[in-house]
C-alpha positions as CSV (number, residue, x, y, z in Angstrom):
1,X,-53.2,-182.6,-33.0
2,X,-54.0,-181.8,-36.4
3,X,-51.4,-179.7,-36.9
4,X,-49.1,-182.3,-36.0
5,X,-50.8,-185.2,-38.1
6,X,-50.2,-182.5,-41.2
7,X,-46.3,-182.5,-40.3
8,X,-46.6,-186.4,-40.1
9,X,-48.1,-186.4,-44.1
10,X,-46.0,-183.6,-45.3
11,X,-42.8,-186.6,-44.2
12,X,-45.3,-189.2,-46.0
13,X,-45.5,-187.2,-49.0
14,X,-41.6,-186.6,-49.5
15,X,-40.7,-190.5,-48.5
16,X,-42.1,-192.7,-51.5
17,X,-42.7,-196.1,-49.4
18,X,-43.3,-194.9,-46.0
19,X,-46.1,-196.9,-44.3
20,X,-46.7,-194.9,-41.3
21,X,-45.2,-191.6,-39.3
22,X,-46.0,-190.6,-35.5
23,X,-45.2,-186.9,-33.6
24,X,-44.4,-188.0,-29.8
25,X,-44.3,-186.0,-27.2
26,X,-41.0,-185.7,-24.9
27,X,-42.4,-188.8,-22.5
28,X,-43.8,-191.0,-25.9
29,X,-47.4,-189.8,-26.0
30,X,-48.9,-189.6,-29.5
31,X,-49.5,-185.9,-31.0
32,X,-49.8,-186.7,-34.5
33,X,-49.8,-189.6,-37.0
34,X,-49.8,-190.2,-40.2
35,X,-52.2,-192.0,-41.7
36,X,-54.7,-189.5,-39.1
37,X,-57.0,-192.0,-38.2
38,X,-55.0,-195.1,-38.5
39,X,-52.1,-194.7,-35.5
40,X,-53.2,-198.0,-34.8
41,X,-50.7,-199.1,-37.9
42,X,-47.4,-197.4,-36.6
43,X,-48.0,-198.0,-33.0
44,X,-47.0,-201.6,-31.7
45,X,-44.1,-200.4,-34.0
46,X,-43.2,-197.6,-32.0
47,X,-44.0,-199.4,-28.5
48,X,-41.4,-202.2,-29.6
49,X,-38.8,-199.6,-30.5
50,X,-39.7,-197.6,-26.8
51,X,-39.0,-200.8,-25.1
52,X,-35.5,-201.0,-26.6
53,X,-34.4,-198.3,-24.9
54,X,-33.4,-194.6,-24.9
55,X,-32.4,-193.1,-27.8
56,X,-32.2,-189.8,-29.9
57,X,-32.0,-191.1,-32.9
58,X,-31.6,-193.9,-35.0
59,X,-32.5,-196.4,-37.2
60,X,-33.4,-200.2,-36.7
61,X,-34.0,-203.2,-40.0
62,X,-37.2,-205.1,-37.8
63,X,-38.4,-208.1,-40.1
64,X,-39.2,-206.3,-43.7
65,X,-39.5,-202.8,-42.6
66,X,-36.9,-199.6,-41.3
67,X,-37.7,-198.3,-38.1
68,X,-36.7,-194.6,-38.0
69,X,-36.6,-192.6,-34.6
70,X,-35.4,-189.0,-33.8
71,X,-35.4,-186.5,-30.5
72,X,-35.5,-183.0,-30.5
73,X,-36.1,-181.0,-27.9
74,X,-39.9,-181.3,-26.5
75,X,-40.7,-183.7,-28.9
76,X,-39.8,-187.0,-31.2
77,X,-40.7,-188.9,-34.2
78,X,-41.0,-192.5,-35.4
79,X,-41.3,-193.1,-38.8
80,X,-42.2,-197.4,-40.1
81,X,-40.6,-197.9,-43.9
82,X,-40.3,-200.6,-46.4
83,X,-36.9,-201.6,-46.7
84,X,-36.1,-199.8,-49.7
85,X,-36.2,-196.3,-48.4
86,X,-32.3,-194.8,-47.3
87,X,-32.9,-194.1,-43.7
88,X,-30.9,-191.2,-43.9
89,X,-33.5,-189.4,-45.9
90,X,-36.3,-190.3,-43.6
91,X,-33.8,-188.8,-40.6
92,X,-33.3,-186.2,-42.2
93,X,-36.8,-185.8,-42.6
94,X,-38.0,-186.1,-39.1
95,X,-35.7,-183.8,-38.1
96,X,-37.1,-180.6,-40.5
97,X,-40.6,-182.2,-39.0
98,X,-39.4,-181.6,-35.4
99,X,-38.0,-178.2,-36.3
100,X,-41.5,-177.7,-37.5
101,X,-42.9,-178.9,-34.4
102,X,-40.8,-176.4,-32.1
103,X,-41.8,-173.4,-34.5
104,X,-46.0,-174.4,-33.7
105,X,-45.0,-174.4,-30.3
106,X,-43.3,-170.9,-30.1
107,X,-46.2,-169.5,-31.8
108,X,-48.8,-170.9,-29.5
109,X,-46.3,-169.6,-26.6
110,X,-46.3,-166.3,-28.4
111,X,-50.4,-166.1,-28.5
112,X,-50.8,-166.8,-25.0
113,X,-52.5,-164.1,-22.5
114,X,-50.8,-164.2,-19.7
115,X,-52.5,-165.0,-16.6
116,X,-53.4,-162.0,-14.6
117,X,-52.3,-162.2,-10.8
118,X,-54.6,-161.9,-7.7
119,X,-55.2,-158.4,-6.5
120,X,-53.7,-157.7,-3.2
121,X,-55.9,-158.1,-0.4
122,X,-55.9,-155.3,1.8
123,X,-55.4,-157.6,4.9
124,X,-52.0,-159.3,5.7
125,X,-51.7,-162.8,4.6
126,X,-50.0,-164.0,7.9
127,X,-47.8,-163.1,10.9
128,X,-44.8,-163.1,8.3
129,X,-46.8,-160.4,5.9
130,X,-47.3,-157.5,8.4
131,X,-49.2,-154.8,7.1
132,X,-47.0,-152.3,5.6
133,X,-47.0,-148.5,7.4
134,X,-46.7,-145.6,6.6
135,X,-43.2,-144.0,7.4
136,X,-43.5,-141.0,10.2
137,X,-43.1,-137.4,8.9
138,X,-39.6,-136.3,9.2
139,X,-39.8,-132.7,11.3
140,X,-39.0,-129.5,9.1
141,X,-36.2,-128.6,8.9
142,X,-37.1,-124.9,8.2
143,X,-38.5,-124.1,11.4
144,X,-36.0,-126.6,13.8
145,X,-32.7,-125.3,12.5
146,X,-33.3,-121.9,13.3
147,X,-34.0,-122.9,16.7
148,X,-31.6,-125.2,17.1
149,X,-28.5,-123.0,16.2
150,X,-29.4,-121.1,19.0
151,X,-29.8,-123.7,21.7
152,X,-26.5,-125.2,20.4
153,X,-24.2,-125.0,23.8
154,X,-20.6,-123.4,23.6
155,X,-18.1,-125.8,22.5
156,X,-16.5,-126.5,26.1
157,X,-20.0,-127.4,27.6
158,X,-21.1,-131.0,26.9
159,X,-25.0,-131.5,25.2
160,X,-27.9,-131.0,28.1
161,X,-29.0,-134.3,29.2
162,X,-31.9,-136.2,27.5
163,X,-31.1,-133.3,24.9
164,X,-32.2,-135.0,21.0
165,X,-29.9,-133.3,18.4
166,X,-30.8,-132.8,14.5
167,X,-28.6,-135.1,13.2
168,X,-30.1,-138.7,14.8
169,X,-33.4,-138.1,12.8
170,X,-36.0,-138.0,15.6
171,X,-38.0,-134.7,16.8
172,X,-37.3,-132.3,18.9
173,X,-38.0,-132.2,22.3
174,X,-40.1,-129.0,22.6
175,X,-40.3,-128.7,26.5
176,X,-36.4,-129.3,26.7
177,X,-35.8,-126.5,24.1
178,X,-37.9,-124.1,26.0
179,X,-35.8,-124.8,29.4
180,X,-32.9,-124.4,27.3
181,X,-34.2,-121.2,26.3
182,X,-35.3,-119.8,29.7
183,X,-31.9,-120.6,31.0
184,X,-30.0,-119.1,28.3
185,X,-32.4,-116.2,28.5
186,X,-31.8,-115.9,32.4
187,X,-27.8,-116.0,32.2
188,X,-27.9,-113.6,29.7
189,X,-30.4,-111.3,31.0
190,X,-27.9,-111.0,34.2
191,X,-25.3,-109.9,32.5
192,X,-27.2,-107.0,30.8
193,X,-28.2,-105.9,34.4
194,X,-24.7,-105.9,35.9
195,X,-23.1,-103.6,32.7
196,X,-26.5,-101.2,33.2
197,X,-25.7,-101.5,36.7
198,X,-21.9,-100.3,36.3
């Protein structure tokens, strides 16, 4: 707040005959007045002025004073004159005061830590947060290509039922490529006896 009731006096201290100056927040609360201890002075001003209506910015002549309001962004200023001050200066005032406003707020912004989150927890929050696991191995392929060029059948026979092949990503059925193997083993070991034979 006194950061904002400086801003307020450095707009007193340019404006000869201003009476009173007020920082408002976006939805009218008081952040800074000028004189600091007096807002009391400036504010029936300013709630008159509010119950006007919306505005973002503008001047009004009320009895023997100026009335001088401008918006910007997150925040607004009032500003109570005597009449002989051009309310065009005093606008033109606010408005470097609410620049000056924006630039305290970007640096507090800028400063802030931010907020560390929650470590995860090693249980699952709820139905919809299964745990995560672990994919499955994939099998080598050094040792089950070898083996499976062999127990490849020729191109006019169709693949051994229940067979698995490489290519759909899941492991090889061990007892069915050991059949595969006897029977291959078996046809060709007849052969061999019938040229030994002949």
């Amino acid at each position: 707040m006194e950061e904002f009731s400086a801003l307020a006096a450095r707009v007193a201290a340019s404006v000869g005959e201003l009476r009173g100056c007020l920082i408002l927040s976006r939805d009218g609360l008081v952040l800074g007045a000028y004189p600091q201890d007096q807002e009391g002075l400036v504010k029936p001003a300013w709630l008159k002025f509010a119950s006007m209506g919306e505005s973002e910015k503008g001047f009004i002549e009320f009895g023997g004073e100026i009335w001088t309001y401008v918006r910007r962004g997150p925040y607004a200023a009032f500003a109570l004159s005597a009449q002989g001050v051009r309310p065009g200066l005093i606008i033109d005032q606010l408005e470097q005061l609410l620049y000056a406003a924006e630039e305290i707020r970007a640096r507090r912004e800028a400063l802030r830590v931010p907020e560390a989150s929650p470590a995860p927890s090693s249980e699952p929050r709820s139905s919809l947060h299964p745990e995560a696991k672990p994919p499955a191995a994939a099998p080598s392929r050094a040792r089950a290509e070898p083996v499976e060029r062999e127990a490849r059948p020729a191109p006019s026979e169709g693949p051994a039922p229940g067979r698995r092949t490489q290519g759909e990503g899941e492991e090889i059925d061990r007892v069915l490529l050991a059949q595969e193997f006897s029977r291959l083993l078996q046809e060709g070991g007849d052969g061999d006896e019938n040229n030994e034979a002949t």
